[in-house]
Structure formats: C-alpha cells, structure tokens
SEDODO-885609 format. One record per residue: x, y, z of N, C-alpha, C, O in turn; residue in three letters. Coordinates in steps of 0.001 Angstrom, whole numbers, padded with zeros to 6 digits, always signed. Atoms other than C-alpha are relative to their C-alpha. Example, Ala and Ser with C-alpha at 12.3 -4.5 7.8 and 13.67 -1.06 7.14 Angstrom:
BEGIN
+000890-001190+000000+012300-004500+007800+000900+001200+000000+001936+001181+000665ALA -000820-001190-000060+013670-001060+007140-000770+001090+000730-000261+002198+000899SER 
END
This chain:
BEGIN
-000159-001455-000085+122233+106749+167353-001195+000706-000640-001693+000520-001751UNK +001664-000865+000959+118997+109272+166833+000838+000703-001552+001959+001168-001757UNK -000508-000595+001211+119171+110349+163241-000557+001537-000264-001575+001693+000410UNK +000505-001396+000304+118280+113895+162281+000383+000895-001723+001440+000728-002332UNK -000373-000013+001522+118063+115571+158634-000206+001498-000075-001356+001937-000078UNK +000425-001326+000462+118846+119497+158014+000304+000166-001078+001110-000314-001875UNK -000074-000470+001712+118029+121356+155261+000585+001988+000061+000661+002947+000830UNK -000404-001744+000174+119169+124852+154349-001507+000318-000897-002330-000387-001481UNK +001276-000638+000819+116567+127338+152909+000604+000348-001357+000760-000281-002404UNK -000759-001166+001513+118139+129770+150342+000548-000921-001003+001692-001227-000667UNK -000991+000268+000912+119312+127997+147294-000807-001575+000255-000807-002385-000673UNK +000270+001632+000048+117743+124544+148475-001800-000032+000109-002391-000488-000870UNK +001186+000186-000141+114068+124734+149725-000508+000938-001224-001299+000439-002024UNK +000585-000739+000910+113458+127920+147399+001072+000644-000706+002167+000927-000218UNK -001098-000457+001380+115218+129253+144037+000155+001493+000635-000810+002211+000899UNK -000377-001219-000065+116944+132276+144915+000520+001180-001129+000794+002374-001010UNK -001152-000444+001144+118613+133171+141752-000998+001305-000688-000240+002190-001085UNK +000512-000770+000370+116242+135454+140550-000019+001444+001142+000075+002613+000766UNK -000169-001054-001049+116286+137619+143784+001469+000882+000335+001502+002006+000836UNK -001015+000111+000122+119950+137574+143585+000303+001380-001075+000387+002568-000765UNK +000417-000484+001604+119934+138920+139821-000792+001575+000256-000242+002655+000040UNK +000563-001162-000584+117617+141532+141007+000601+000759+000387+000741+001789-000272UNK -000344-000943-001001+119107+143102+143469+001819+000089-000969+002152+001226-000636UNK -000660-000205+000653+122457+142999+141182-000208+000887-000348+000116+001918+000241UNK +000304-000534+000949+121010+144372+138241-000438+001330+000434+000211+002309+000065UNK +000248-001028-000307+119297+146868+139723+000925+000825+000543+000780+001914-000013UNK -000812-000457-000239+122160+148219+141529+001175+000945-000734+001870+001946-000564UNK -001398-000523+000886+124427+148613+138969-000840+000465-001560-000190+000677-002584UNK +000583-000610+001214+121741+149776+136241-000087-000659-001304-000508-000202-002367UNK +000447+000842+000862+121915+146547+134484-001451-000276-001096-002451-000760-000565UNK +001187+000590+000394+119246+145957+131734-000173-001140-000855-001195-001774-001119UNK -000592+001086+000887+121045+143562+129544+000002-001235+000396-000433-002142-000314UNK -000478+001103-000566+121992+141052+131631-001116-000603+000762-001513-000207+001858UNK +000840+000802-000600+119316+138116+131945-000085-001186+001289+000851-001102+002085UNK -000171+000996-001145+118784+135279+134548+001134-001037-000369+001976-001351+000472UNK -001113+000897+000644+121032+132915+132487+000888+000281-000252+001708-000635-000183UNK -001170-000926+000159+123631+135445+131627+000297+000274+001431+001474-000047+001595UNK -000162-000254-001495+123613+136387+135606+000845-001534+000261+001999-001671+000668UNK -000308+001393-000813+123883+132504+136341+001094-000363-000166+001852-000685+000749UNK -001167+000118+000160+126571+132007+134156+001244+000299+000874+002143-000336+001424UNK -001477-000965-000478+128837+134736+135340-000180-000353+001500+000945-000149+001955UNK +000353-000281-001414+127513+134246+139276+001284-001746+000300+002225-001892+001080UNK -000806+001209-000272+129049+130415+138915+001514-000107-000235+002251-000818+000448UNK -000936-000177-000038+132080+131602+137227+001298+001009+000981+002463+000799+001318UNK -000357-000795-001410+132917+134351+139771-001092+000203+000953-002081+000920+000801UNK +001152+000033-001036+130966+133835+142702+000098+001171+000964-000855+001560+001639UNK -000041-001380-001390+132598+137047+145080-000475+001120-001125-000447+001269-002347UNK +000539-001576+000721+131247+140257+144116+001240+000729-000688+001263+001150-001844UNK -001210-000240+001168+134680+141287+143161+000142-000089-000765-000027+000917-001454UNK +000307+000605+000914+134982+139282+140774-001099+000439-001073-000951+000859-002221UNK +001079-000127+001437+131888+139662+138863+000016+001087-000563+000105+001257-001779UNK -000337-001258+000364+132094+143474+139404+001798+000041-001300+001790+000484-002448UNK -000501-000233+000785+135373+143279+137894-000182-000737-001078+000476-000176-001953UNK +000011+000770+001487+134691+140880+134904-001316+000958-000739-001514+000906-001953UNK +001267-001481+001133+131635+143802+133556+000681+000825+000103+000136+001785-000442UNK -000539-001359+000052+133958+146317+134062-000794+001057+000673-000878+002179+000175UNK +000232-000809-000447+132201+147792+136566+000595+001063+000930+001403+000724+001795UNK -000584-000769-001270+133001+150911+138612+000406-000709+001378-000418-000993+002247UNK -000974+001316-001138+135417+148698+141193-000629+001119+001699-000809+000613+002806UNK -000406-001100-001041+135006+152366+143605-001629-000030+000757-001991+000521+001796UNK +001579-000105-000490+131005+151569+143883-000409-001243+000807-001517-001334+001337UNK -000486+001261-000301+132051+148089+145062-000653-000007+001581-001453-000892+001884UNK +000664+000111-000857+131213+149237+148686-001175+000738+000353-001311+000728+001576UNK +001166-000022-000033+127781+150767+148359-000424-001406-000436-001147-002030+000341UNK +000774+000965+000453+126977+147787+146231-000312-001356+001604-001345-001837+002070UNK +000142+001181-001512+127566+145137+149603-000663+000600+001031-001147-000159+001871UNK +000846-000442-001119+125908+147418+151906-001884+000134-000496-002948+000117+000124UNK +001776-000221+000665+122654+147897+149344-000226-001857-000154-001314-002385+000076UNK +000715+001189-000342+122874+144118+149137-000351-000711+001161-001058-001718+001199UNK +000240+000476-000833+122856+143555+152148-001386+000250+000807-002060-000508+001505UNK +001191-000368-000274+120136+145374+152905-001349-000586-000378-002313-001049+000232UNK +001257+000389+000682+118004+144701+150083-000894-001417-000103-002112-001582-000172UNK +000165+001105+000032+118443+140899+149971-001124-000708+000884-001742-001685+000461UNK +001402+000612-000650+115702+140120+152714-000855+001266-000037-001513+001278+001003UNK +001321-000556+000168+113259+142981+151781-001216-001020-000624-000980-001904-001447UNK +000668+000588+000356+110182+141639+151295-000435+000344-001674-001255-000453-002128UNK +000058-000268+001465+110016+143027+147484+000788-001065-000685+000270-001784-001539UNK -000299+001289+000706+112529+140548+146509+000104-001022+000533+001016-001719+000089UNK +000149+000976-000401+111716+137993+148524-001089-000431-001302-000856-000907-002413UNK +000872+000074+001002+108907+137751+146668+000348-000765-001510-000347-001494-002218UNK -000813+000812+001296+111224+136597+143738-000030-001425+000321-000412-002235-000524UNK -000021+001215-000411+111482+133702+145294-001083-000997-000345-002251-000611-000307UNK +000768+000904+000703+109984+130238+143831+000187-001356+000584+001297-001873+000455UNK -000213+001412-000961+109765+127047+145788+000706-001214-001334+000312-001361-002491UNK -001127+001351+000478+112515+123912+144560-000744-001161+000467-000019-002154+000532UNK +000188+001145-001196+110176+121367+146626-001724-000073-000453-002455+000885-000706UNK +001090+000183-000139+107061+119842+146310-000432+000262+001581+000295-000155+002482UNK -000115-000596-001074+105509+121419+149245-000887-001391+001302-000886-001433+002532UNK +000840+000937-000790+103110+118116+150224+001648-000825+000269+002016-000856+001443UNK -000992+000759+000016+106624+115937+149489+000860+000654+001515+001221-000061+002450UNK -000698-000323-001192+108326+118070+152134-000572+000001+001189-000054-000332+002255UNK +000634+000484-001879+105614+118115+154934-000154-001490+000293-000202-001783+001487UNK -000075+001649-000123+105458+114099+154562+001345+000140+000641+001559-000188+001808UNK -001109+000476-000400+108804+114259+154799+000635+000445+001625+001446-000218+002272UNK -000082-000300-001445+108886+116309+158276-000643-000492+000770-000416-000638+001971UNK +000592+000497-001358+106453+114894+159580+000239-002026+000385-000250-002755+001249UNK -000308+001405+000179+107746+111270+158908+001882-000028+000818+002353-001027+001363UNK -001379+000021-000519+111548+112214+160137+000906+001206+000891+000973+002333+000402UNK +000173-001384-000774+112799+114584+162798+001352+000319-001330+002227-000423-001776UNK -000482-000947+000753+114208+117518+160362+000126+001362+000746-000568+001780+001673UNK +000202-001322-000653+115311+120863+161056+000310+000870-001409+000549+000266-002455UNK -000491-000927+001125+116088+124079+158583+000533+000875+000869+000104+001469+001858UNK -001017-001216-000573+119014+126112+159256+000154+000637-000775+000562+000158-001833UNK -000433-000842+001042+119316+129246+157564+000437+001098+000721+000007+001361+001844UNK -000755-001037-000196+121368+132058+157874-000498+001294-000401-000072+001575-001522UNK +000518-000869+000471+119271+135523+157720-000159+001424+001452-000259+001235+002665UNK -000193-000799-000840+119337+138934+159327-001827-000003+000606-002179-000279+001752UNK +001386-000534-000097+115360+139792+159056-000236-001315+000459-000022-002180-000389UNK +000685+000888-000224+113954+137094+161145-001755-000098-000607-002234-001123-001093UNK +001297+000033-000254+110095+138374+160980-000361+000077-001900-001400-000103-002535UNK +000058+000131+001796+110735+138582+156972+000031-001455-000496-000758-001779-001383UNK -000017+001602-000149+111617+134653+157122-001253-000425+000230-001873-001105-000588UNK +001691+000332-000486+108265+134218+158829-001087+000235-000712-002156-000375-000702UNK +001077-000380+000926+106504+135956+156435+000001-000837-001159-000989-001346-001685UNK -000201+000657+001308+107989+134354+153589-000590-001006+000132-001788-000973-000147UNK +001074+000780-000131+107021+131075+154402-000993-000495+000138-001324-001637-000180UNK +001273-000189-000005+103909+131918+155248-000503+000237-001603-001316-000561-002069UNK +000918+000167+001492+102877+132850+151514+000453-001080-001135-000077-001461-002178UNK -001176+001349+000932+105568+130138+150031-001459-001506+000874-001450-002670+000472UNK +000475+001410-000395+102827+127625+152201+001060-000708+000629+000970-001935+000613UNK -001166+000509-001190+105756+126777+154411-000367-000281+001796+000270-000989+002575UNK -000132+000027-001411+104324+127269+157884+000220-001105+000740+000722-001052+001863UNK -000683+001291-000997+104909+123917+159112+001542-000169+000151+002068-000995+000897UNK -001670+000150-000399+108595+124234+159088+000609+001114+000963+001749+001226+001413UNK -000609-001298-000749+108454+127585+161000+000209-001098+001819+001345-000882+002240UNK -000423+000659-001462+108744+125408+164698+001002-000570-000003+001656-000595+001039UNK -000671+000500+000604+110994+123536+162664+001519+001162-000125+002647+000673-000182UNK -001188-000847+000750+113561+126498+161772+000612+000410+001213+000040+000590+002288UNK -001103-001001-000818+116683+128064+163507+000530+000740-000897+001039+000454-001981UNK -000815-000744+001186+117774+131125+162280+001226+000539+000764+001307+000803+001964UNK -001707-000240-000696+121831+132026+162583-000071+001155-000185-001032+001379-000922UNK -000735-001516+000481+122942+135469+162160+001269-000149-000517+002196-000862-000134UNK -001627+000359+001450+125747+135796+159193+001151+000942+000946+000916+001877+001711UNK -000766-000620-000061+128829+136797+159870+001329-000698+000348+002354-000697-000334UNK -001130+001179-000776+131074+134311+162209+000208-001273-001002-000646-001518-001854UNK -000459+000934+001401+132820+131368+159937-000655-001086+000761-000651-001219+001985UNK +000418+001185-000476+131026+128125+160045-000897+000304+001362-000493-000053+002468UNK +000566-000013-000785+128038+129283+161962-000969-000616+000456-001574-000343+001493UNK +000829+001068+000127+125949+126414+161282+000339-001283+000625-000398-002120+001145UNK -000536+001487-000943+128541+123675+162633+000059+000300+000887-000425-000424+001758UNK +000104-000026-001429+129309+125634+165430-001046-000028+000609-000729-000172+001789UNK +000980-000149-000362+125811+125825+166284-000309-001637+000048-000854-001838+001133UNK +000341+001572+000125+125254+121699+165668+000708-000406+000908+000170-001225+001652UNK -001115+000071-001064+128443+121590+167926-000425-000256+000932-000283-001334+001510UNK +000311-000331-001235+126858+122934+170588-001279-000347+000639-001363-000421+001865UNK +001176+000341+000044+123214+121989+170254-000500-001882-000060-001432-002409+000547UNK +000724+000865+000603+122924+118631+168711+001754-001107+000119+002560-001096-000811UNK -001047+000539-000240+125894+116379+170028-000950-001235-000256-002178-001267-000333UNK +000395+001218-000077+125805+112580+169703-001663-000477-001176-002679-001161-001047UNK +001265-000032+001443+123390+112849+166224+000127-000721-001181+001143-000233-001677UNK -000191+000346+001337+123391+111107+163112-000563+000683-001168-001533+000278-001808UNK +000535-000807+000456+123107+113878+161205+000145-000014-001890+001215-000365-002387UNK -000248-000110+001884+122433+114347+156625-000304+001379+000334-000993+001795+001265UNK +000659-001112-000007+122383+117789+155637-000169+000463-001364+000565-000144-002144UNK -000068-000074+001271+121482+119288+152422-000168+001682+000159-001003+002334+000787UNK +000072-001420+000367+122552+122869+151259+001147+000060-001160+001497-001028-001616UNK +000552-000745+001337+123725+124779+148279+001890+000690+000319+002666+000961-000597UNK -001072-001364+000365+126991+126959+149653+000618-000719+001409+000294-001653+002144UNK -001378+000780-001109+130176+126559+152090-000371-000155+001166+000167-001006+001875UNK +001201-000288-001700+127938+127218+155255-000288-001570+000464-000066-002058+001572UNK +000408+001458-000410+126580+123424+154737+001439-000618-000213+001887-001036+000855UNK -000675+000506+000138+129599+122112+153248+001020-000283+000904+001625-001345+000756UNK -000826+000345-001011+131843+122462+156349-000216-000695+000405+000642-001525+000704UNK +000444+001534-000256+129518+120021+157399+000886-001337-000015+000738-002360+000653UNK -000730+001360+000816+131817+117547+155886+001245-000295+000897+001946-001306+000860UNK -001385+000073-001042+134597+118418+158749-000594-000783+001396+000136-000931+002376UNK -000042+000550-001226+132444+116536+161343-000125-001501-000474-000286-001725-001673UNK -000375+001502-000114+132745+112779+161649-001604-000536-000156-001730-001450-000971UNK +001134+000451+000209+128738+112252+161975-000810+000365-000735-001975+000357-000337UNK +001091-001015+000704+127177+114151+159006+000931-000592-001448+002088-000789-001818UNK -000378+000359+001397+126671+113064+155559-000615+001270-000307-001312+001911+000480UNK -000035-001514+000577+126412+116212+153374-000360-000050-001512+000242-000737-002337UNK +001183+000399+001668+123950+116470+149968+000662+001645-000476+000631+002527+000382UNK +000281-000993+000451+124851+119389+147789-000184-000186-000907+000183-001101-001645UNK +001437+000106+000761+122148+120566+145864+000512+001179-001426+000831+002366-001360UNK -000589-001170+001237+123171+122182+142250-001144+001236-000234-001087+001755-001349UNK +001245-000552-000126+119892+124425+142943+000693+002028-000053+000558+003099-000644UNK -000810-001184-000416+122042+127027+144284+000699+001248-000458+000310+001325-001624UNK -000953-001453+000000+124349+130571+143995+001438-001073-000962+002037-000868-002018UNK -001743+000146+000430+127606+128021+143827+000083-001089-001054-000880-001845-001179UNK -000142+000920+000939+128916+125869+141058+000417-001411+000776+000698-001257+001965UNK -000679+001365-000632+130071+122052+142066+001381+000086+000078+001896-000253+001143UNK -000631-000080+000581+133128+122787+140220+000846+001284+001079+002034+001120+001358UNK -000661-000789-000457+134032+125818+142163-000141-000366+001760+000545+000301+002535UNK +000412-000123-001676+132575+124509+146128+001372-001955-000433+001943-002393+000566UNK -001132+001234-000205+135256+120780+144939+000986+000426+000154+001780-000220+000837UNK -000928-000265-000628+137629+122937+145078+000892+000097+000865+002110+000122+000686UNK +000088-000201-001286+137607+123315+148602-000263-001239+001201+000253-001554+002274UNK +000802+000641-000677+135377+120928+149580+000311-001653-000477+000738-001888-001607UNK -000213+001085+000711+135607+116969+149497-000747-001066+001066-000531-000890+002265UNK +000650+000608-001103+133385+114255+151269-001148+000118+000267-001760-000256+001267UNK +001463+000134+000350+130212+115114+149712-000709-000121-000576-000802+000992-001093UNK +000577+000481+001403+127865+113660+147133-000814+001439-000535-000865+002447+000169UNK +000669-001129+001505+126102+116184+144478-000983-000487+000185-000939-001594+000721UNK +001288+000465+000623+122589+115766+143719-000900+001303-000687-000690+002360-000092UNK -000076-000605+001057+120922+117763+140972-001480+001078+001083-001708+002267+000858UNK +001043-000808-000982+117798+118977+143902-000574-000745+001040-000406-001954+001200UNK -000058+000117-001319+116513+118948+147059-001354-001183-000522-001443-002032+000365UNK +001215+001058+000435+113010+116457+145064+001337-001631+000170+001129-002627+000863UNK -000975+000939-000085+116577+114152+144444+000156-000806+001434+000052-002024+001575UNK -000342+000981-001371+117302+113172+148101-001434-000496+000702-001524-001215+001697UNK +001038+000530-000753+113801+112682+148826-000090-001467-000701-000385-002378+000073UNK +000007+001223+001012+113833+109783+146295+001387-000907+000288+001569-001926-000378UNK -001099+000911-000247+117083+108293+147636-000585-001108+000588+000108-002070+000918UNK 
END
C-alpha cells in the first residue's frame, strides 16, 4: 500500500502560541498576562468561554472578541509572531525523501503563501492543501475523498488531526507543540501516540 505522511501547520510546523496570546491580550486590554501565564490558562480552558470566564472578563464582549479573532488571527501582523518548531533543512530532506502533504485549515489563503515564504517554507507550498474552517472533521473528510487506499501518519496539535484516529489506515502523532493539552485532547481522543515535537517523529 503507497504510504503518505501529513503534517498540520499551526501548532506543529510553526509555534503559534505567541500569535494566539496576542491577539487575546490585545483584545481584552490585557497587559499582565504573559506567554506562560496565557499557556497555562489556554491548556486549562481551551474554549474562549472558558478562559473569558475564568479572568472575569466581560462574558457580553464574548462576541466581538470571536469575530476580532477571527479576523485578526491570519493578518499578516501576527503572523509574523510566528516561529518555526522544525529544522527547516530536516523538513525539506524529509519531503523530498517521502511523499508528504500539509493540511491546514485557514481562511486567508494568499497570507499562508506569504508566510511561508519569509518562514523559508516555499517548498511545501505545491505540497499544501488549504481547508476552509468551519464543517466538523474537514480534514478526514477531505482524505476520504481524495486519498483512498493510503497508508497514511499524520501529525497535528488539535481535534482536526486527531479524528484521524477514526479511520482504519492512519497512524496519528500528536505533537505537545500546540494550543491543546494531551490531558484535555485524551479525553476524547484514544489511538494516538504523543510526541513532545514535530524534530521527535523525524527521529523515529
């Protein structure tokens, strides 16, 4: 059976957590609350609910805040936050040694394009499919439909990859790099090994 190896972007190829944090903080007029104080609380309540309510924030600002993140999250200002997880020679060996793909889930396509371009990514842009968010499990259904009869590994960060784990031909890496805790995606999830980063599975 052909083998094939996707990766997710966000949370696995490049650290997001700072962009994240950002666009929080700023929102809500945060100046207190550092990257490690963010991380904490982001792993202990991961929905915006949640976090909003554990600061005691205004609950009533709740939906500006999801529409300004949604927005803001692929501007190229905090993209920019963004910090590569990956040795960048280790990962083009590794594409060009095994067919790979990157699936990520993003509204701004031509912002994706850019990014990688100054991240030194462009060899994965022929390489990439991008989903549009919204529909549940838009990553399997898309493997579903695309990539039948595969022996597929995938490595990502949040529930998007982890459904992964509901098909019969896909082993499934999650990467503690990420938004979600282990602790809070076992919950849910079962039928997939941990590994501490995306440098980890290259060394398997």
């Amino acid at each position: 059976m052909k083998k094939l190896t996707i990766f997710d972007f966000d949370g696995t190829i490049v650290d997001v957590w700072t962009r994240y944090c950002k666009v929080f903080c700023d929102f809500w007029g945060l100046k207190k609350i550092g990257l490690e104080e963010y991380r904490r609380l982001k792993y202990m309540y991961p929905k915006d609910d949640e976090l909003v309510a554990a600061l005691h924030l205004n609950s009533l600002k709740l939906v500006d805040y999801k529409y300004y993140k949604k927005k803001m999250l692929e501007q190229i200002y905090y993209l920019k936050f963004d910090s590569l997880l990956v040795s960048i020679d280790e990962l083009q060996t590794y594409f060009r040694e095994n067919d790979s793909l990157v699936i990520t889930v993003r509204r701004n396509k031509q912002a994706y394009f850019s990014q990688i371009q100054w991240l030194g990514l462009d060899f994965i842009a022929p390489k990439t499919i991008i989903l549009n968010p919204g529909s549940k499990d838009v990553k399997v259904n898309w493997v579903k439909q695309h990539l039948r009869g595969i022996d597929i590994s995938v490595i990502g960060d949040s529930e998007t990859d982890l459904a992964f784990t509901e098909l019969n031909n896909c082993k499934v890496y999650f990467v503690e790099t990420g938004l979600r805790s282990y602790e809070k995606m076992n919950e849910k999830w079962s039928g997939f090994e941990t590994i501490d980063s995306i440098q980890s599975f290259f060394r398997k």
